[in-house]
N, C-alpha and C positions, 0 to 999 in steps of 0.2 A: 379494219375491224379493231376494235377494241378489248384489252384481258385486261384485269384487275386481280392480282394473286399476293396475300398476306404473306410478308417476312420480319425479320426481327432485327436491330440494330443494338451493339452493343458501345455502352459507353461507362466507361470504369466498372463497376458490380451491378450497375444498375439496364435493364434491358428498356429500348423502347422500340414499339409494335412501330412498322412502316407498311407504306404499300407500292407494292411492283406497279407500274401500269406503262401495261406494253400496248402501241400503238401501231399497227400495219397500214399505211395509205399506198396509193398510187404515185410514183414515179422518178427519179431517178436511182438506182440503189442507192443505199445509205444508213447508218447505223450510230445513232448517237445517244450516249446514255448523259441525261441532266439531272440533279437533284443535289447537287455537293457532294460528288463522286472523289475519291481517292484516285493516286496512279492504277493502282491495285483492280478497284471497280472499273475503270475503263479499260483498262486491259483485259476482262470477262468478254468484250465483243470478240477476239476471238478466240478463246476458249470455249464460247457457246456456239458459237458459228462453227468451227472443227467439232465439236461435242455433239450437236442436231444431227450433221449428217452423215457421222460415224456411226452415230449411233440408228441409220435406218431411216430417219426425216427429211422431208426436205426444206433444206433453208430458203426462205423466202426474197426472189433478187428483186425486192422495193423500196421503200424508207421505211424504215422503222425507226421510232424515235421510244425510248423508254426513259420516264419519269420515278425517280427515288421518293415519294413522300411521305411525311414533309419536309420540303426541302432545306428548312432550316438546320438539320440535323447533318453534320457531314458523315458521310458514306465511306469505313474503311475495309479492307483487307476483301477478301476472296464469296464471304458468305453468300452473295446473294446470284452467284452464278445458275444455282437450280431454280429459283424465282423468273428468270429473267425466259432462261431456255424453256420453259414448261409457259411462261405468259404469249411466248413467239408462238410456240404450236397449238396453243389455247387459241390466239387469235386469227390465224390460221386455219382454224378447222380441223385439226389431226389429232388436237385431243378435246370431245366436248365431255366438260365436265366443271360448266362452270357455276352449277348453283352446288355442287359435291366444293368446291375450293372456298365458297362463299365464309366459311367456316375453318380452312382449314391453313397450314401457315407450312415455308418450305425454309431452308435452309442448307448451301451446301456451296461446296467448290465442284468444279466438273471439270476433270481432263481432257485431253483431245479426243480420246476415244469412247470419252460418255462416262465412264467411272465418276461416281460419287465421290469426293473427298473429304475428311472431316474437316470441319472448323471450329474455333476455340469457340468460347462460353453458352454453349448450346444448354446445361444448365439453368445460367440465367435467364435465358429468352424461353426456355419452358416455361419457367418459373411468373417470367412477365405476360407470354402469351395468355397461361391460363387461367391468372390473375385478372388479370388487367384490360387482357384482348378480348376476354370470353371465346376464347379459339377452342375449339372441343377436338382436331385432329391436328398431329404436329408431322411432318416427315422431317427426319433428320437422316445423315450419313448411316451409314454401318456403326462406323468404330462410335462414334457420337451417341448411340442410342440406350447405352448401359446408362451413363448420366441422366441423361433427357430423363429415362422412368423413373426416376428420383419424384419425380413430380405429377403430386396425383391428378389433379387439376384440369388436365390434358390428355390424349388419349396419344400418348407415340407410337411411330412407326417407324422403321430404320427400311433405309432402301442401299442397293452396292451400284444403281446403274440409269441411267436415264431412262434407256428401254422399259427396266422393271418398274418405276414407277408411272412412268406412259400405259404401262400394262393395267394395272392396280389404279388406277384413276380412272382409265376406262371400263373400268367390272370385267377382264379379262383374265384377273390374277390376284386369287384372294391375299392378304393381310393380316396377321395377327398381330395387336397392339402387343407394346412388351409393358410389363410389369414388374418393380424390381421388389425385391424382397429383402429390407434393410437386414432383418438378423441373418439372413444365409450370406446376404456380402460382409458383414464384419468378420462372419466366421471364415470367410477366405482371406481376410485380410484379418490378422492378429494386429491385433492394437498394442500388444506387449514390444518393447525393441528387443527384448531376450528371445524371441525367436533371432535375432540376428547376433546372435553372441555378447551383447553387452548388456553386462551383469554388474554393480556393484562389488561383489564379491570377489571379483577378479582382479579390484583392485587393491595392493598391498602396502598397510600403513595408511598412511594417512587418515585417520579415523577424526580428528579436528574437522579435517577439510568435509569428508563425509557428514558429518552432523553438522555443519556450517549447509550442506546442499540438501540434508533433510527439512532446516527451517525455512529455506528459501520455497521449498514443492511445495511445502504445507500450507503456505501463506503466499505466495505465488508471488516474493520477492526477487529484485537483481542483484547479481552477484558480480563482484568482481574477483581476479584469483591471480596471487602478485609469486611469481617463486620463480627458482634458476628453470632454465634448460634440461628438460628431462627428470620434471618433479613428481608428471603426471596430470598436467592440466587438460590438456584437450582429452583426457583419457573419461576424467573424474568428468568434465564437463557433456562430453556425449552419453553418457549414462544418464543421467540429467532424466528426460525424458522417459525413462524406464522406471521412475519413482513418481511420475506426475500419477495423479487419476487418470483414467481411462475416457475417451473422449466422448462427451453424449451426444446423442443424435443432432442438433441445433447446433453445436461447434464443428460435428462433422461435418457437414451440409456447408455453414459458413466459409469454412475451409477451404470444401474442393469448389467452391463458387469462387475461389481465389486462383486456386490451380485452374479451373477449365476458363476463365476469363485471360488466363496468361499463356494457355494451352503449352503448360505443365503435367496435366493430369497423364498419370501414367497409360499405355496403349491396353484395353480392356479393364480396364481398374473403376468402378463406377462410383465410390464413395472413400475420402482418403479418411481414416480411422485411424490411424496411430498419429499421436504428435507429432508436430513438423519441429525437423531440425535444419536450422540454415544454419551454415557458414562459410559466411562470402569472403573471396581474398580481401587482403589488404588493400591492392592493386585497387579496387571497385568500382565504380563513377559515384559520384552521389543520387541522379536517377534511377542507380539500380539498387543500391540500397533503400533510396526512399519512396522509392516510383516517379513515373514521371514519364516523356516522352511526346512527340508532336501529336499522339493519341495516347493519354495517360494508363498504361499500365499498372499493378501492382508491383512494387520492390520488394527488396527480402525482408523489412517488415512486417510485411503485411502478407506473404507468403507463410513469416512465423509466426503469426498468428494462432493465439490456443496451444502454441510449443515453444522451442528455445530458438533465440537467435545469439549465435556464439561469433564473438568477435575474436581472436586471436590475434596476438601482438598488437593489442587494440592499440598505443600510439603511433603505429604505422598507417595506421588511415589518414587521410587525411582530415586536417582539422574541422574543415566546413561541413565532410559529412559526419563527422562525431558531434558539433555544432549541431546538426540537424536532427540530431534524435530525441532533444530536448523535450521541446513538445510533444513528438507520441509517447511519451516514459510517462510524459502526465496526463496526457487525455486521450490515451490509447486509441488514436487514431490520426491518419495524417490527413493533410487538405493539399492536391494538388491543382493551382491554380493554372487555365493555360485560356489562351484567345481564344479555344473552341468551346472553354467552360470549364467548371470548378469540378473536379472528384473527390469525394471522402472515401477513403481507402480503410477498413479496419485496423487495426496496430496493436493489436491485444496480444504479447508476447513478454516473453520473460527472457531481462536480457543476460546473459554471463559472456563477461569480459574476461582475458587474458595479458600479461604483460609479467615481461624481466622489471626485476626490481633498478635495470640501469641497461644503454646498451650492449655491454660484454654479457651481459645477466648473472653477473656471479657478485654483484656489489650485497655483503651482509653472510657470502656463501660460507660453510665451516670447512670447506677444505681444496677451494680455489680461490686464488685471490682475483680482486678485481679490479680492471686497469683501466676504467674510466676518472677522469679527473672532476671533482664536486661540479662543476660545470657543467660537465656533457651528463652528468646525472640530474641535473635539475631539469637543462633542458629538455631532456629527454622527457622526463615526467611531467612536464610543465604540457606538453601534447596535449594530454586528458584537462582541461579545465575544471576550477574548483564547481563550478554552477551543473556540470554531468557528473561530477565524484560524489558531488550534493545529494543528484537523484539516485546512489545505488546506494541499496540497503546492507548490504554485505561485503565490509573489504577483507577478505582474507589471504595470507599469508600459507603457500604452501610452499614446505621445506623441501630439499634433498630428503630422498626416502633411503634408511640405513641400508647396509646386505642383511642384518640380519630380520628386518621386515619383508624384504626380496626372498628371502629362500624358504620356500613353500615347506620344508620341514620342521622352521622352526615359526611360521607364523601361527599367529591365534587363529580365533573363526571371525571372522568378518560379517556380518548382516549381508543376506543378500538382496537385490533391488525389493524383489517380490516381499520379505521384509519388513522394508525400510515402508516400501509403497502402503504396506495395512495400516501402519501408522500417521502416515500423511493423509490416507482415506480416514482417518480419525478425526485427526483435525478439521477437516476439512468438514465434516458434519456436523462438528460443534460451529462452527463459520457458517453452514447453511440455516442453521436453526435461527442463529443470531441473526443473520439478516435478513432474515425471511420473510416474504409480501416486500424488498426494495433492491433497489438495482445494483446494488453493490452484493458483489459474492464472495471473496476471499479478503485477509485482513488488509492484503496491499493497496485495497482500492480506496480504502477510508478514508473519507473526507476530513477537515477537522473538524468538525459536528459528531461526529461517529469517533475519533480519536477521545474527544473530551467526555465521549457518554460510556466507551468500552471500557478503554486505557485507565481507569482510575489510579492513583500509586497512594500504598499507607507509607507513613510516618516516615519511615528504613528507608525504601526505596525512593523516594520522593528528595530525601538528602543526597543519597549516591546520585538521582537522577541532575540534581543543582549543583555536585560537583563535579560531573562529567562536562555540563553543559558549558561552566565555566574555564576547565581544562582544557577540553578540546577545541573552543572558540567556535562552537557550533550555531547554525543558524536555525531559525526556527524550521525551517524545513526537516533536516538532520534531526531535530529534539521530536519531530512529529515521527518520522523513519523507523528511528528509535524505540519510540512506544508500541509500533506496528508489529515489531518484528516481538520485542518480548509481549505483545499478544501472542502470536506465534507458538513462540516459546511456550506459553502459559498452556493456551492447546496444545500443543505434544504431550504435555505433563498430566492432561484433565482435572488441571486446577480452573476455577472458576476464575479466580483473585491473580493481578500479575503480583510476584512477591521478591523478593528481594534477589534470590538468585537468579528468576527471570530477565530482571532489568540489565544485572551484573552481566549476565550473556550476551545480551544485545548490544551492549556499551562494548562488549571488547571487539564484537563484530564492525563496530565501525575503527576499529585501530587498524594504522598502515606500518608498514617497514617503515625505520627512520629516513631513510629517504623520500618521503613522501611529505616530510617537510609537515608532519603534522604531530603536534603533543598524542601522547598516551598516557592511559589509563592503565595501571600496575593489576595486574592482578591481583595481587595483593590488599593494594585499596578497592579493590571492587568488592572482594570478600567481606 
């Protein structure tokens, strides 16, 4: 006999519908699964074989031959073990209910004992079933099934056991579809990071650096952040997130369609809502940074997507994957190519980098000296290429912080995130207005059509902007950067016009320590 039972195949973010077809004939036992099966997929013969008759069935000792199609599409990981077991006893005769499946679509890992297991991107294959498939009933795992109802499209069910849905397929064991309820999950999940203790406010001094990472939220610019050992960089930088706006429904969804494709998603967690913060070691691959793999996964790009991806001691990476972020800084997204096919990965993130101004870290410091020789400081700095220093908008300089900024009796008040964040919620809605009805959303995305029609400069600025341009030896990209960020600027202020101190701002933010081998701009002549 023959079963036909719809399942779902994932392939980078994108799902595509297949179909089980399990086949039972007469004669010698045998058990082959064909269709561009993974190790993973052939290895389910016996995980459903153990799984049927632990679970109460009996396995059938004939050929069975079961078909993935279509077969062009290669078959990975664990997902289709419940398709496979439920098409055996379908064919069989031990469960009829095959005009009840005509419709409906399964998905899952099955241990030896018949337990359900989850499997990653059960999201997306909701999302494709009930799009795309016109599948109107979805069964996913247990744990799987907070996600799945994300998607209204489709009617899900979550099952813990082979038996119970043998049960509930045969009308012996009613079902309640789940339904999720977007605002009661955010409210379990705080989108704030200050529910985890980090606060702007907690950080002492540094108030430059601070207002350098309020224009970067507000215009959703990258940052880099150059200072000794124990400045406070990865401090200033994990806050970050706790000044962005709050994530809307359409970033949130995009997101964990990132996580449950990577099966990252937290265990019970149905919708990730707060910012993502990656940082990955030094150490990294370049596939795990940018994605990649003999079945292309998402890397921590594209995991920080809609949040920060923080690089620490960013010349210690190596060069080809800092080479590689080229492309998505500019078109916010990567393209993994492989022999089984192309993925476009999302990359919409904001990057902030960290590094010593030298390898000892103290080259420029006011009260260590520094015992690298102009050599091992260039090279060292030479890591970072001029064509990725080009793409950050922000090079800032964070000093040694005094004791007397350190001792909480004699500091001032500090902004706290919450804040800094209504103000970047400011900006940010003068940036929504302006763009609105086109697909740019914040200043950093501005093409030069949108540079040349926002950015306008009077008389003033327009000369500072041709003396900086010529000081610094800046390339047209930098002179576009430039104009973005004192847009920026100009929103923070709720001035319409960018004006002379705006631009003055933006210019010093592209200044590095002298070690970086690059002219400055005086304050002084900026004023």
């Amino acid at each position: 006999m023959l079963a036909i039972i719809n399942s779902c195949a994932v392939f980078g973010i994108n799902g595509h519908p297949l179909k089980v077809e399990v086949d039972v004939s007469a004669g010698l036992p045998a058990f082959d699964i064909v269709g561009l099966p993974d190790a993973a997929v052939r290895e389910s013969k016996e995980r459903v074989r153990a799984a049927i008759r632990n679970a109460g069935f009996e396995f059938p000792l004939r050929r069975l031959t079961v078909n993935l199609a279509p077969a062009a599409i290669r078959k990975v990981g664990s997902t289709f073990d419940l398709p496979i077991a439920v098409g055996i006893l379908c064919a069989t005769g031990q469960i009829s209910a095959q005009e009840y499946l005509a419709k409906t679509a399964l998905v899952g890992e099955l241990s030896l004992e018949g337990a359900v297991r989850p499997v990653p991107g059960t999201l997306v294959m909701a999302d494709c079933l009930g799009r795309e498939a016109g599948m109107e009933v979805f069964f996913v795992p247990e744990e799987n099934g907070p996600e799945a109802s994300l998607v209204e499209s489709v009617e899900v069910h979550a099952v813990s056991h082979l038996r119970n849905l043998a049960e509930i397929l045969c009308g012996n064991e009613p079902s309640a579809p789940l339904r999720a309820d977007i605002e009661v999950i955010k409210k379990m999940f705080p989108a704030s990071p200050e529910e985890d203790g980090l606060d702007m406010s907690d950080v002492k001094g540094q108030e430059g650096v601070k207002r350098a990472l309020e224009v970067s939220a507000a215009g959703g610019h990258n940052i880099i952040l150059v200072g000794p050992p124990g400045s406070g960089k990865t401090m200033l930088a994990r806050r970050l997130p706790g000044i962005l706006p709050p994530m809307t429904l359409g970033e949130s969804l995009q997101t964990t369609k990132l996580y449950s494709v990577g099966g990252l998603l937290p265990k019970g967690q149905a919708l990730i809502t707060r910012r993502p913060f990656r940082a990955p070691h030094h150490g990294a691959s370049g596939a795990s940074i940018i994605g990649g793999g003999a079945t292309p996964v998402p890397g921590e790009i594209s995991l920080a997507t809609h949040g920060v991806l923080f690089l620490d001691e960013m010349p210690e990476f190596a060069r080809d994957v800092l080479e590689a972020l080229r492309q998505p800084l500019e078109d916010r997204c990567v393209t993994v190519s492989r022999v089984s096919g192309r993925v476009d990965f999302p990359a919409d993130f904001q990057l902030v980098g960290a590094l010593n101004p030298c390898p000892c870290g103290y080259y420029g410091d006011s009260l260590k000296p520094c015992t690298c020789t102009p050599y091992m400081i260039e090279k060292y700095l030479r890591r970072i290429s001029g064509p990725l220093m080009d793409r950050i908008d922000l090079h800032i300089e964070v000093p040694r912080v005094k004791y007397q900024e350190l001792s909480s009796a004699k500091s001032k008040h500090s902004a706290s995130s919450a804040e800094i964040r209504e103000r970047v919620l400011s900006a940010r809605e003068r940036q929504t207005r302006r763009f609105a009805g086109g697909d740019i959303k914040i200043n950093a995305q501005m093409r030069r059509r949108e540079v040349q029609l926002f950015c306008r400069l009077d008389e003033q600025a327009e000369s500072l902007m041709k003396e900086a341009f010529a000081r610094l030896q800046l390339s047209a990209r930098a002179h576009d950067r430039i104009l973005k960020v004192a847009r920026t600027i100009a929103d923070l202020a709720g001035e319409g016009n960018i004006l002379l101190e705006h631009i003055a701002e933006a210019i010093q933010y592209r200044n590095m320590d002298r070690s970086m081998n690059m002219a400055s701009v005086s304050r002084g002549g900026a004023e």
